[in-house]
Backbone as a chain_set.jsonl record, in Angstrom:
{"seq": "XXXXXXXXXXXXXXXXXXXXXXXXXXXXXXXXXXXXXXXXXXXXXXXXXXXXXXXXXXXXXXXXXXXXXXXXXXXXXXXXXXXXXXXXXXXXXXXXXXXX", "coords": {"N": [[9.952, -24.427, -22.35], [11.951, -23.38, -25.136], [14.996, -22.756, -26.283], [15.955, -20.25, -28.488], [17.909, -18.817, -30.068], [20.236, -19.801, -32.723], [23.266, -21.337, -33.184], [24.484, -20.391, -35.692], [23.821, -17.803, -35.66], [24.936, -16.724, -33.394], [27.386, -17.415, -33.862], [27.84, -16.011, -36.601], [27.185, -13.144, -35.047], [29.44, -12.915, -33.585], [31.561, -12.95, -35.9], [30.784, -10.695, -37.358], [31.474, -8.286, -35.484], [33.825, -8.779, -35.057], [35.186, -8.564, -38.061], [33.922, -5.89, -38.314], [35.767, -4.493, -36.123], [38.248, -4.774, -37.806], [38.06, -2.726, -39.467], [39.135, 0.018, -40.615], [39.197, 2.7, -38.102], [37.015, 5.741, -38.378], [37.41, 8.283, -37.063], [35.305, 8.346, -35.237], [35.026, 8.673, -31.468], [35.919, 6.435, -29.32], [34.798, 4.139, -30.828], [36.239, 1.424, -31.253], [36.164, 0.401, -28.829], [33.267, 0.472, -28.387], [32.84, -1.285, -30.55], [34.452, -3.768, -29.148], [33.069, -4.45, -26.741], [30.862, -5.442, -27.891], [31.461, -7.608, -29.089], [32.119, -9.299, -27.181], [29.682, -9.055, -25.841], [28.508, -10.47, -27.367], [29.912, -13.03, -26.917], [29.141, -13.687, -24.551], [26.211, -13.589, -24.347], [25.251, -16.245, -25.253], [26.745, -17.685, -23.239], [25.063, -16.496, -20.707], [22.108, -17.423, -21.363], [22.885, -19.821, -21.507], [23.394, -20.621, -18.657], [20.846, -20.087, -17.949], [18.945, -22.203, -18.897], [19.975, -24.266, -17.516], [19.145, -23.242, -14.902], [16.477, -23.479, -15.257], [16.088, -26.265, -16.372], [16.489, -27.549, -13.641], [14.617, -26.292, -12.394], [12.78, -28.129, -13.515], [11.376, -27.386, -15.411], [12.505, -27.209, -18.51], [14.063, -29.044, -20.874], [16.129, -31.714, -20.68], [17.952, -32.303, -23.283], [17.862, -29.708, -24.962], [18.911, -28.075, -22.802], [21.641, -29.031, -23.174], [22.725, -28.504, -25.875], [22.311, -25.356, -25.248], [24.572, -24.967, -23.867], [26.325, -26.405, -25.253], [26.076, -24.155, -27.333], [27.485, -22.035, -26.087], [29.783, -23.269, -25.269], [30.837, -23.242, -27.748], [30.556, -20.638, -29.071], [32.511, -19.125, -27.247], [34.36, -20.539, -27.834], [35.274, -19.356, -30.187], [35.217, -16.614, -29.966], [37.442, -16.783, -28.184], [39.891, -17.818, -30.385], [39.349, -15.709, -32.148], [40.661, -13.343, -30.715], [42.787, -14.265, -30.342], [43.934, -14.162, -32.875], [43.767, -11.725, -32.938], [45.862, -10.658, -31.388], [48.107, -11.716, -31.937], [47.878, -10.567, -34.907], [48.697, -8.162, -33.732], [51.048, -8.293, -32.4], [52.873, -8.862, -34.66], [52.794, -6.015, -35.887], [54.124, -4.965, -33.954], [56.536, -6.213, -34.711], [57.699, -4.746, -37.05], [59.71, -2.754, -38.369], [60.354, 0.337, -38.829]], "CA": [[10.574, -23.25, -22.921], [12.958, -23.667, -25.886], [16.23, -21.506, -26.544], [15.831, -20.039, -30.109], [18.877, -18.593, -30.618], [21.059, -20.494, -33.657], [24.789, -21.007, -33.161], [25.327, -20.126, -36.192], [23.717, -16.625, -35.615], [26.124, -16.098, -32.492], [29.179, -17.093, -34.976], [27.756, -14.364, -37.573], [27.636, -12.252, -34.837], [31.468, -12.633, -32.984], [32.361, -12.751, -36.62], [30.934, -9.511, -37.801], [31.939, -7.645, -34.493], [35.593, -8.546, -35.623], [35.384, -7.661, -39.052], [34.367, -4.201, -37.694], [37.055, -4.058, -35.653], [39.384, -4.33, -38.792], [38.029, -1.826, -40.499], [40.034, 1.556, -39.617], [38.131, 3.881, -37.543], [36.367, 7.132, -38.921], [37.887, 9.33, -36.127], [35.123, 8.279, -33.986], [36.246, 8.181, -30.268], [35.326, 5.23, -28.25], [34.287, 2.878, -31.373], [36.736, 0.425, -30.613], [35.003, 0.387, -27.317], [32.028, 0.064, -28.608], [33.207, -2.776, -31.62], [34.618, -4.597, -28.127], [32.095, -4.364, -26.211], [29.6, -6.034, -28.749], [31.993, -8.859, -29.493], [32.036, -9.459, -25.448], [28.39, -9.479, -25.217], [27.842, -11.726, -28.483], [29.981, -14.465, -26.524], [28.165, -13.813, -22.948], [24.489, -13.625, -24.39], [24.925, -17.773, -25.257], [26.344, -18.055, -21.663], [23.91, -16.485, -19.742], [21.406, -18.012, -22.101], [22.847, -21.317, -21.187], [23.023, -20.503, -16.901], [19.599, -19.859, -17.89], [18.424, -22.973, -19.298], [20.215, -25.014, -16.612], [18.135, -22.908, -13.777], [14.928, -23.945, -15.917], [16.119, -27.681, -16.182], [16.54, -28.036, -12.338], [12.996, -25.997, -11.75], [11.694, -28.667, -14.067], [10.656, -26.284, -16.809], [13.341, -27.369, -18.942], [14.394, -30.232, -21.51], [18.243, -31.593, -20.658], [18.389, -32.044, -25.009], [17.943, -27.965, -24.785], [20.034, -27.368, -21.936], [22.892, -29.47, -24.007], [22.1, -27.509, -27.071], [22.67, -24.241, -24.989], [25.7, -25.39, -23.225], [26.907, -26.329, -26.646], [26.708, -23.517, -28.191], [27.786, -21.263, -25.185], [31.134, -23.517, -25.496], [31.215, -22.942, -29.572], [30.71, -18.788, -28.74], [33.633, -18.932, -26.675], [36.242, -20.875, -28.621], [35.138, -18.668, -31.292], [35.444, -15.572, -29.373], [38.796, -17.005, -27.548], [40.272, -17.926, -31.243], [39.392, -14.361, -32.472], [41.473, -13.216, -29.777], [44.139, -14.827, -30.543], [44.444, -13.783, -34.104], [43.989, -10.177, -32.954], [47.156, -10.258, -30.181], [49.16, -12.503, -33.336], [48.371, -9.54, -36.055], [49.316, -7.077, -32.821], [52.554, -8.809, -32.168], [53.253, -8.946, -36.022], [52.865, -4.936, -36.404], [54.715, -4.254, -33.332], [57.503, -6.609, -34.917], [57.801, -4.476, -37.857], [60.48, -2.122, -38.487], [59.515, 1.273, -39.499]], "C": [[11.813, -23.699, -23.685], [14.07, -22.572, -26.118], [15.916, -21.253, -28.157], [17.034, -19.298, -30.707], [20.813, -19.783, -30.994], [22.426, -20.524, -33.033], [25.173, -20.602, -34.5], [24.98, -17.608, -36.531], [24.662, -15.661, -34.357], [27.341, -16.459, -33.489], [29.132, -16.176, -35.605], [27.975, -13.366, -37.046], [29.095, -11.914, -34.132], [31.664, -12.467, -34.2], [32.482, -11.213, -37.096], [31.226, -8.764, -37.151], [33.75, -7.767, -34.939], [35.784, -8.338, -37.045], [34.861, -6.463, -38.958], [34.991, -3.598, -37.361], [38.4, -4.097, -36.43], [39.367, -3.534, -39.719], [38.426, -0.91, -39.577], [38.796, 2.249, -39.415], [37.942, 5.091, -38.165], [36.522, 8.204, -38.293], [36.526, 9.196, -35.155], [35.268, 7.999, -33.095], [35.068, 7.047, -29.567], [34.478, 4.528, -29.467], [34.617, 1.91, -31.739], [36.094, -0.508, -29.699], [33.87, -0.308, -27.603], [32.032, -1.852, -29.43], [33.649, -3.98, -30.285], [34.057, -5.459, -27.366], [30.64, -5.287, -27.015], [30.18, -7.427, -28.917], [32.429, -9.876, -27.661], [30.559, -9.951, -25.18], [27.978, -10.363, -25.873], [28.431, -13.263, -28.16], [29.398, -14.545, -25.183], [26.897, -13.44, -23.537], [24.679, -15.714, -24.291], [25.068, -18.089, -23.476], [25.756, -17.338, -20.778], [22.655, -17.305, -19.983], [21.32, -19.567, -21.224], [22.548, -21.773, -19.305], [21.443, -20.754, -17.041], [18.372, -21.284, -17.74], [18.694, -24.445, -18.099], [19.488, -24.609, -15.759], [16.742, -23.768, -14.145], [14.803, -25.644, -15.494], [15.758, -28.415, -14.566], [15.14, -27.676, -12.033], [12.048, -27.306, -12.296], [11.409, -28.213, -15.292], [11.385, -26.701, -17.765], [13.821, -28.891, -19.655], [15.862, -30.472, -21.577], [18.434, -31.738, -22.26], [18.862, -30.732, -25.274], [18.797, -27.365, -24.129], [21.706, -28.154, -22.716], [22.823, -28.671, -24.633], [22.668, -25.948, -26.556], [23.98, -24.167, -23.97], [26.48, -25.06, -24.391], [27.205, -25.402, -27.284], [27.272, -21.804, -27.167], [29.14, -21.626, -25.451], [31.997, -23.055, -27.022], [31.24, -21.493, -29.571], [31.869, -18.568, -28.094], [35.143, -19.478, -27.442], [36.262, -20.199, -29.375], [35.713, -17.73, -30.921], [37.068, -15.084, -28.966], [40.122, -17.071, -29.014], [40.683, -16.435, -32.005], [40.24, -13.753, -31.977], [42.697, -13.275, -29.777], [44.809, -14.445, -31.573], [44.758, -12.285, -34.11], [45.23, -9.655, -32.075], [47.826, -10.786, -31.241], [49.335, -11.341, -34.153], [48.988, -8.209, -34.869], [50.777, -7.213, -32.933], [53.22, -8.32, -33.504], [53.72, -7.384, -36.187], [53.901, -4.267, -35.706], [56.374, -5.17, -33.631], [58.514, -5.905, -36.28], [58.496, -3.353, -38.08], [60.255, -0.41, -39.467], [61.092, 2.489, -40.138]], "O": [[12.686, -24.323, -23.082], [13.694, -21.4, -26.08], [15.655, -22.197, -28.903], [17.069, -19.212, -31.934], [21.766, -20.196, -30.332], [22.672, -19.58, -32.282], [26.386, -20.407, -34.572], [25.534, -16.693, -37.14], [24.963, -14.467, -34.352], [28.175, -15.6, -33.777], [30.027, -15.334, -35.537], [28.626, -12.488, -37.611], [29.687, -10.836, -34.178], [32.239, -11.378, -34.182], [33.517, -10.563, -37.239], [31.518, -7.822, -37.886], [34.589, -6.873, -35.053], [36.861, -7.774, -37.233], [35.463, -5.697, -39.711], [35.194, -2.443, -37.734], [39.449, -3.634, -35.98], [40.195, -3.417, -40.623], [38.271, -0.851, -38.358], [37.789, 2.393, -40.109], [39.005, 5.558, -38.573], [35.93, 9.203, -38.702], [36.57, 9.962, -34.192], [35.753, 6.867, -33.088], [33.845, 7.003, -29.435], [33.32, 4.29, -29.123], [33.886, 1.216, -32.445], [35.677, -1.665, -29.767], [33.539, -1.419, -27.188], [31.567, -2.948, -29.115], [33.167, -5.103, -30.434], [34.251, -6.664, -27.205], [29.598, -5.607, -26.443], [29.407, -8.385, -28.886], [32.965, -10.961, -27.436], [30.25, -10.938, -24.513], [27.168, -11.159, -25.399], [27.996, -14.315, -28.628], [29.19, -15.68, -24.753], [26.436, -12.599, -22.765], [24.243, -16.347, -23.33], [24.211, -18.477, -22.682], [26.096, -17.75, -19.669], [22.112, -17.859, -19.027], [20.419, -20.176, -20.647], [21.893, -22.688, -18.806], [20.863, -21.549, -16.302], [17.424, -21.434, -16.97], [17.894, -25.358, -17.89], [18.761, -25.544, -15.424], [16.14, -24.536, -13.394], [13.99, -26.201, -14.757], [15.063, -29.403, -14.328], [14.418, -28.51, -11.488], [10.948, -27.581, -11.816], [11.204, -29.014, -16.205], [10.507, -26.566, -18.618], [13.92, -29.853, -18.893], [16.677, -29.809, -22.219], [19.399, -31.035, -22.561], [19.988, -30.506, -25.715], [19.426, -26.376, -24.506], [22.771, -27.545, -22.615], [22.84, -27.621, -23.989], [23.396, -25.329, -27.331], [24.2, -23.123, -23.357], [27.091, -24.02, -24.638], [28.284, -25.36, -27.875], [27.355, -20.694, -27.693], [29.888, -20.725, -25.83], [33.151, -22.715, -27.283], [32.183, -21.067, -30.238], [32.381, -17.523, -28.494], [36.305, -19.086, -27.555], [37.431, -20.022, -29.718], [36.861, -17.634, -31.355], [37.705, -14.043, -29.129], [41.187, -16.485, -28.82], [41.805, -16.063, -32.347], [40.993, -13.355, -32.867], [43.538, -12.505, -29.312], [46.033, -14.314, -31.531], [45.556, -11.679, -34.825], [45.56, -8.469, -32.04], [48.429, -9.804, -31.675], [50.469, -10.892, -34.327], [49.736, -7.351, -35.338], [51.547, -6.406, -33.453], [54.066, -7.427, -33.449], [54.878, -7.224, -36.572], [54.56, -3.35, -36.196], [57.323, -4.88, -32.903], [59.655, -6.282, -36.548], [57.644, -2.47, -37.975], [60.03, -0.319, -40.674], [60.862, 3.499, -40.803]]}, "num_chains": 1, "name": "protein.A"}
């Protein structure tokens, strides 16, 4: 059993989950929430993915190349994710530094 999901289709998606979240909301309630919530699950799909592939490896079922591979890009979803993060508490800080 092979993993088929790309890293660079989990980067497209943390990325486009945060360029959602910089577009101003439409007065709908809870789509923050929602924009959150998606950019949460787009860096925990690789790691469960990857738990996954390690269970497989140990049953046997499993190629350690693949289980690297989904390690890999479980770690690359997260710095991504963690980075994002960072830029979004930085432009926070910034607005709440700003003198009105």
């Amino acid at each position: 059993m092979s993993l088929t999901i790309p890293a660079s289709s989990t980067i497209a998606a943390v990325s486009s989950q945060a360029t959602a979240a910089a577009v101003p909301a439409s007065g709908k309630h809870g789509e923050f929430a929602s924009v959150l919530d998606g950019a949460i699950q787009a860096v925990e799909t690789p790691r469960r993915d990857a738990n996954q592939a390690i269970q497989n490896l140990l049953n046997g079922d499993e190629e350690l190349h693949t289980v690297a591979l989904a390690a890999q890009r479980a770690d690359l979803a997260f710095d991504l994710g963690l980075q994002i993060r960072n830029k979004v508490v930085s432009a926070y800080q910034e607005i709440m530094r700003m003198q009105m």
